[in-house]
C-alpha positions as CSV (number, residue, x, y, z in Angstrom):
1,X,-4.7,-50.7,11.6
2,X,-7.8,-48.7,11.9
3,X,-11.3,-49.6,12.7
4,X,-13.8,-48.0,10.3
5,X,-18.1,-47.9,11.0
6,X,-19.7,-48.6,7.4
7,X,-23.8,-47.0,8.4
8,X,-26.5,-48.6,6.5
9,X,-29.3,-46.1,5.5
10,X,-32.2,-46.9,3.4
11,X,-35.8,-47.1,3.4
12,X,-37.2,-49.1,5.7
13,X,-38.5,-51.7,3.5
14,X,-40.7,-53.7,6.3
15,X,-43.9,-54.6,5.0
16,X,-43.1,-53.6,1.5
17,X,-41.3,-56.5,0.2
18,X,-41.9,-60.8,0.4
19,X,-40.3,-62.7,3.2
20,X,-38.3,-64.8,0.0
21,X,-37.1,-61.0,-1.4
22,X,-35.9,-60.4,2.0
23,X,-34.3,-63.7,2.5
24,X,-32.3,-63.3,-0.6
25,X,-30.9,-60.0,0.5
26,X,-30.0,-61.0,4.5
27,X,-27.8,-64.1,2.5
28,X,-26.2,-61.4,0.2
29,X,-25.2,-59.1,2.9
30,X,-24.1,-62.5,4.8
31,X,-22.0,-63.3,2.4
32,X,-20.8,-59.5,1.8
33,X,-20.2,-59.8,5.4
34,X,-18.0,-63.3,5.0
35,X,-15.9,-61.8,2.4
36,X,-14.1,-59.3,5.2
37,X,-14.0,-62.0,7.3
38,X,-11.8,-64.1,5.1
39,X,-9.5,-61.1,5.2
40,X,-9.6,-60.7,8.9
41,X,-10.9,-57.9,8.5
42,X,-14.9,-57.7,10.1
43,X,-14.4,-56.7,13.5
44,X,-18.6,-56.9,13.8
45,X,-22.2,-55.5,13.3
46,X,-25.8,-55.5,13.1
47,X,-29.2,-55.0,11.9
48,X,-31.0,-52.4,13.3
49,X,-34.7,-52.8,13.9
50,X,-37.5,-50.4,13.2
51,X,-40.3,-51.4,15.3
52,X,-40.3,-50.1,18.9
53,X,-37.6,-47.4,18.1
54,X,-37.7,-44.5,19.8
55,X,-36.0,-40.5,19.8
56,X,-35.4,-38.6,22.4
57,X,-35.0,-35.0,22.0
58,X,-33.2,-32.2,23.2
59,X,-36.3,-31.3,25.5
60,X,-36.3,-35.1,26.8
61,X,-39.2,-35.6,24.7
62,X,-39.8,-39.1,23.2
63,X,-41.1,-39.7,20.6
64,X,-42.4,-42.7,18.2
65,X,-39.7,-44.0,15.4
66,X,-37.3,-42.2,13.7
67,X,-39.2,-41.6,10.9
68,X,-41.0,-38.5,10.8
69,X,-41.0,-36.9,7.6
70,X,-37.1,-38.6,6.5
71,X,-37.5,-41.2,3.4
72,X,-34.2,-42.9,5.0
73,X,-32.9,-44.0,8.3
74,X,-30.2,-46.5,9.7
75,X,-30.7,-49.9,8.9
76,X,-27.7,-51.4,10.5
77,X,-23.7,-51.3,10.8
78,X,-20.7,-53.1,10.2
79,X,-17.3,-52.3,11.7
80,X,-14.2,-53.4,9.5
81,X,-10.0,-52.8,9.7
82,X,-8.6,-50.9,7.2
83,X,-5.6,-49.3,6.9
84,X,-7.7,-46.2,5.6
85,X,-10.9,-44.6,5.0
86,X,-10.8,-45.1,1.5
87,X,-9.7,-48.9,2.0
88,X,-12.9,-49.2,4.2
89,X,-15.2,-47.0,1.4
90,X,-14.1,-50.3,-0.8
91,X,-15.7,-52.7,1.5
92,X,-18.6,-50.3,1.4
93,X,-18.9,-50.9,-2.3
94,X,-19.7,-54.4,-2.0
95,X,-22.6,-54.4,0.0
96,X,-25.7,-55.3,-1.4
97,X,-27.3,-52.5,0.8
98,X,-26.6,-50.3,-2.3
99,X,-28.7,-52.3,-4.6
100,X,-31.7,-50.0,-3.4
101,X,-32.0,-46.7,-5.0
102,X,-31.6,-43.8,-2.7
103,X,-29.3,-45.9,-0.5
104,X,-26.0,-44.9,1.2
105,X,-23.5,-46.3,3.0
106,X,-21.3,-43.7,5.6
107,X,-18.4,-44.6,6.1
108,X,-16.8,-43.0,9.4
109,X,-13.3,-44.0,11.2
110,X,-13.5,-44.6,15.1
111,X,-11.7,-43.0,17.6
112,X,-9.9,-44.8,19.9
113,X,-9.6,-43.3,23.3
């Protein structure tokens, strides 16, 4: 079996929406989350933070956020088996990350060296 990365971009919503609205969607994605799990399936994942994030260029130059002039950026990642990509772009279906508008999830196999 294969391991597949399912990458969470979106807006980042911080600020823009009530502690409740974003209590309701960390249980959905929980329970998203749960439902691989019952397959033996998740293999793991997390949110990723905006605050404090850096980039670091080329150059060696860093820089505030990773923001700039992009609408989107990553807001977390799950790693799950599947026998195939398409098997893992099914899981990626069910997330509630794709409730949001504009919202993707990637879905990229890893290599194993």
């Amino acid at each position: 079996m294969k391991e597949f990365i399912l990458i969470f971009r979106h807006e980042n919503v911080n600020g823009k929406v009530s502690p409740e609205q974003m209590q309701t969607w960390m249980k959905q994605q929980m329970d998203w989350v749960g439902t691989i799990a019952a397959q033996n399936k998740f293999v793991g994942g997390t949110g990723l933070l905006f605050d404090n994030a850096k980039v670091v260029d080329h150059k060696k130059l860093i820089t505030n956020g990773p923001f700039g002039d992009i609408k989107e950026t990553l807001g977390g990642y799950v790693i799950v088996r599947a026998e195939s990509a398409e098997e893992a772009a099914e899981f990626a279906k069910g997330t509630p990350i794709l409730q949001g508008e504009g919202n993707t999830v990637e879905v990229r196999e890893i290599v194993k060296h």
